[in-house]
N, C-alpha and C positions, 0 to 999 in steps of 0.2 A: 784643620784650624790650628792655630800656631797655639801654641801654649804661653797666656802674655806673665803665669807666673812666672815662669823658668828663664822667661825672656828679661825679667825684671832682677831675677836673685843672680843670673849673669851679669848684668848690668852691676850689681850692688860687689861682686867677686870683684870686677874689673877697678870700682874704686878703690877695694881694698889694696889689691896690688900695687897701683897706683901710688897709694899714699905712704907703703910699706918703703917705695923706691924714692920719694922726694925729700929731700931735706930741708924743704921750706914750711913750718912747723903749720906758717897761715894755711899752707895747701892742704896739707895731711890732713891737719882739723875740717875743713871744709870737705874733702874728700871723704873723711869718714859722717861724715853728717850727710853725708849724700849718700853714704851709701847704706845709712839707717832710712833712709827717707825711700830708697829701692828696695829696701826688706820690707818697709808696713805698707807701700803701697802693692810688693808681692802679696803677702798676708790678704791685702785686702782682695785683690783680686780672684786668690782661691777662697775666701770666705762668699763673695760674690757668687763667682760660680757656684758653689754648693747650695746654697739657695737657690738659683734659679733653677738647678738641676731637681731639688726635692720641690718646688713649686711646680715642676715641668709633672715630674711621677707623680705628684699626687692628682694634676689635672687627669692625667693619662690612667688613673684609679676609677676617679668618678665617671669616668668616658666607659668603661669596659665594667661595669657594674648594673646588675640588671633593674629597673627602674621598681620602686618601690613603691608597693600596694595600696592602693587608699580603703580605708575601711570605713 
């Protein structure tokens, strides 16, 4: 499965270059605004994942836990 952070903070690398090489001041600025908008949507994507994955092991806790006694 593709990694869509790394796919996103590449994406955000490429704006920067981008706007490093243009001279047209509107581009640059837009260009960097995109490519803040490719880092939080990175950010969010592994905050995402990480949650899913600690929702995933905790289900996978309760599963393999042996069932509790009624008294």
């Amino acid at each position: 499965m593709p990694d869509r952070s790394e796919d996103l903070r590449r994406e955000a690398a490429r704006c920067r270059e981008a706007a490093e090489r243009t001279t047209d001041p509107n581009a640059r600025d837009e260009l960097i605004r995109l490519a803040d908008k490719f880092l939080e949507l990175a950010r969010s994507a592994t905050a995402d994942f990480a949650a899913v994955l600690a929702a995933v092991t905790d289900m996978m806790k309760e599963d393999s836990e042996p069932p509790k006694k009624e008294e």
